[in-house]
C-alpha positions as CSV (number, residue, x, y, z in Angstrom):
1,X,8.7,-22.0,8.2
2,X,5.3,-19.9,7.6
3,X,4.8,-17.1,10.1
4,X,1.3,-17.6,12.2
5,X,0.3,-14.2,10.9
6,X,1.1,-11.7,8.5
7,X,2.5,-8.0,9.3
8,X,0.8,-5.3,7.1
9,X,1.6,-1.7,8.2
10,X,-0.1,1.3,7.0
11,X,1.7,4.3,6.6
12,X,0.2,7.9,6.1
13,X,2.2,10.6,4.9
14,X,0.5,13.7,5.3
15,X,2.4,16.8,6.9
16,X,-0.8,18.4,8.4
17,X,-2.0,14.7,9.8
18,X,1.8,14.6,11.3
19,X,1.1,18.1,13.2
20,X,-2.1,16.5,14.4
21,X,-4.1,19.9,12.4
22,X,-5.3,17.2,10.2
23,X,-7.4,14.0,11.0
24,X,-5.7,10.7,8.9
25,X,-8.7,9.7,7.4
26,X,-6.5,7.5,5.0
27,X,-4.6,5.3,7.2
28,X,-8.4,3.9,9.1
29,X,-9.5,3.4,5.6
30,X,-7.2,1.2,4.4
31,X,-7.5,-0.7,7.2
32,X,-10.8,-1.2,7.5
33,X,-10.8,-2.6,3.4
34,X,-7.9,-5.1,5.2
35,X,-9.6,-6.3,7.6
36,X,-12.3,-6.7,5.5
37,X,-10.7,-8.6,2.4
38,X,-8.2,-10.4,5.0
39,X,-9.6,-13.9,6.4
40,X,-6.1,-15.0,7.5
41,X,-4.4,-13.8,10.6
42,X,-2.9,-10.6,9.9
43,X,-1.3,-8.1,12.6
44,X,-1.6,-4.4,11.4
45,X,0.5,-1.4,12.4
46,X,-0.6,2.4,11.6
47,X,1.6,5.1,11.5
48,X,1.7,8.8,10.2
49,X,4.9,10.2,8.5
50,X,5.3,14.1,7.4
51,X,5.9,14.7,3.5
52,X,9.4,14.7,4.1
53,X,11.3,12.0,1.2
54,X,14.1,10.9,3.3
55,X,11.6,10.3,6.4
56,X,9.6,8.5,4.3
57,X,12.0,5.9,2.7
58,X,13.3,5.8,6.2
59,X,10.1,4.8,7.7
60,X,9.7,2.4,4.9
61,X,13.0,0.9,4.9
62,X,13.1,-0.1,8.6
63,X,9.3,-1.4,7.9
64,X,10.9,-3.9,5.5
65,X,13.9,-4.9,8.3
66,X,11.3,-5.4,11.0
67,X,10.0,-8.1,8.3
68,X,7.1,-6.2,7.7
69,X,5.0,-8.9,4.7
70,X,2.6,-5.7,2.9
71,X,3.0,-2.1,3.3
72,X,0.5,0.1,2.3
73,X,1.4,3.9,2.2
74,X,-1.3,6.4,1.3
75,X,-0.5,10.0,0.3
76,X,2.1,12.1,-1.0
77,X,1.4,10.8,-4.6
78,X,-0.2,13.9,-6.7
79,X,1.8,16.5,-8.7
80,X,1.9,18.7,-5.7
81,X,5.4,20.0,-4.8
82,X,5.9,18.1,-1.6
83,X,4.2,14.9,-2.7
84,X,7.2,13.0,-3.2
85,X,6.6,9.8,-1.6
86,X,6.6,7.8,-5.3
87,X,10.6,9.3,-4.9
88,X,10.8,7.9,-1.5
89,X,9.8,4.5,-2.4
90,X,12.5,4.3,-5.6
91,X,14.9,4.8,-3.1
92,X,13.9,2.0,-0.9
93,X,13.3,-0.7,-3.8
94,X,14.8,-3.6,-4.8
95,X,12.3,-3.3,-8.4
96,X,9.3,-1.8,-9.4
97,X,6.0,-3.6,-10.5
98,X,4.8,-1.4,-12.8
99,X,1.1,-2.6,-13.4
100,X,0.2,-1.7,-9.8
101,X,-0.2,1.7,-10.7
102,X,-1.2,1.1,-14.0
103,X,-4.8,-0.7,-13.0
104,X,-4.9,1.7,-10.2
105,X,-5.1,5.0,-12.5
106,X,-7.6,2.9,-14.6
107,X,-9.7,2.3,-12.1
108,X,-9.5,5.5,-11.1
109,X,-9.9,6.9,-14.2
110,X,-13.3,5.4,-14.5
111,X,-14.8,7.6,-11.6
112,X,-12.3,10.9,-11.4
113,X,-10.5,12.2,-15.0
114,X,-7.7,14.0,-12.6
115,X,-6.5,10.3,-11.9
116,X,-4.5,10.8,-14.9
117,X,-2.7,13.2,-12.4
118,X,-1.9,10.4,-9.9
119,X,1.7,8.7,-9.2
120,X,0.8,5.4,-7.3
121,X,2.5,1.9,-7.6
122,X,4.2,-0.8,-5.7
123,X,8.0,-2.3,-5.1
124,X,9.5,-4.9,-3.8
125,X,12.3,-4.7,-0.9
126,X,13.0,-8.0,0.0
127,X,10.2,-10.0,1.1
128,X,8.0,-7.1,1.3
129,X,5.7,-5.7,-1.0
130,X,5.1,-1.7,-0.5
131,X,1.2,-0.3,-3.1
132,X,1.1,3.2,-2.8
133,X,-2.0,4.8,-2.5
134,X,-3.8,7.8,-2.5
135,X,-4.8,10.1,0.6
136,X,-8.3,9.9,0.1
137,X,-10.4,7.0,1.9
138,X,-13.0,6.3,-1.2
139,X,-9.8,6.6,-3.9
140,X,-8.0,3.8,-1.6
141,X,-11.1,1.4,-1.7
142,X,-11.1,2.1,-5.7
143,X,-7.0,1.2,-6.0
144,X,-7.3,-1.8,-3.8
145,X,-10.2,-3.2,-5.3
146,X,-8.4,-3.2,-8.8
147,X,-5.1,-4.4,-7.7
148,X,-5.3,-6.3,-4.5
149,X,-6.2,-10.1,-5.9
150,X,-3.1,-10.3,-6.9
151,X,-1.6,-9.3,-3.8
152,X,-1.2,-12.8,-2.2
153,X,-0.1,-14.5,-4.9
154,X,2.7,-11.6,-5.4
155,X,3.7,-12.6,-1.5
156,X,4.0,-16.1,-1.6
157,X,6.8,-15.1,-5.1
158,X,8.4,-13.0,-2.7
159,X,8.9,-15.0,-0.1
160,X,6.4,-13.2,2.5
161,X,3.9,-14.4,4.4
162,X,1.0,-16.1,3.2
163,X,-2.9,-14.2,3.5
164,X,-6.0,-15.4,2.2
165,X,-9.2,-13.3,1.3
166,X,-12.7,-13.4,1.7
167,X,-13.6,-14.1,-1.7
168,X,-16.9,-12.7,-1.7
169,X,-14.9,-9.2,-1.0
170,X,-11.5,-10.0,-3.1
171,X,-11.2,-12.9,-4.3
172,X,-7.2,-13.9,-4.5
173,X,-6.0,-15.2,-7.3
174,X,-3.1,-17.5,-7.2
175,X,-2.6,-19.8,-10.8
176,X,-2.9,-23.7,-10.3
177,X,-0.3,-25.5,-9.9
């Protein structure tokens, strides 16, 4: 039976945003694109975890038990030596969707050349999808923007819940049937 709304949950992983030294400028960012793409009900939950790999696929793994549908997580995924949340989501997923991050860098790539440098991507747990993302508000608009049509279409496959978009924003793209 199809859930009324579906749960998307934003996590931030940032050590100096979890100390409160350091506004999360990430997390409201990726909400905001959301709610704008979104047109279907959607419930959204934002939380802040420190660059810490086990706290991480921790947070993420009880995300997916609480039957959260999309999680968006933004930071943690440079070279730097604590930016291990990529690590963090390996250890929470079933498999690996490779492309994600793929079209991500691409897009990317097209406006920064130390894209190259970034580690984002997406698993499944589940029936929930995890995109990593980067920290930065205008490099999160640039990733979901390249890989987010084919976010609902990758939720109904899962078994999640189902979300439309405002196509004039993202237009969804699920194959006819």
């Amino acid at each position: 039976m199809p859930r009324e709304s579906a749960s998307i949950a934003i996590v931030t992983v940032s050590d100096r945003a979890a100390r409160g030294v350091y506004e999360d400028r990430g997390g409201p960012a990726a909400e905001d694109w959301i709610r704008r793409s979104v047109t279907s009900p959607i419930r959204v939950s934002r939380q802040i975890v420190p660059d810490e790999r086990d706290l991480v696929a921790g947070r993420l793994r009880r995300l997916a038990e609480d039957g959260a549908d999309l999680v968006l997580i933004t930071g943690g995924t440079g070279p730097a030596p604590r930016d291990r949340t990529p690590e963090a989501l390996a250890d929470v997923i079933d498999f690996d969707l490779p492309g994600f991050g793929e079209e991500m860098r691409r897009a990317s790539l097209r406006e920064v050349p130390t894209a190259i440098l970034s580690r984002q991507g997406a698993g499944v747990r589940g029936q929930t999808l995890f995109i990593t993302l980067p920290g930065k508000p205008a490099a999160i608009a640039t990733c979901l923007d390249a890989v987010f049509a084919s976010v609902p279409y990758c939720l109904d496959l899962i078994g999640a819940a189902r979300i439309e978009t405002d196509p004039a924003h993202c237009p969804a793209f699920r194959p006819r049937r």
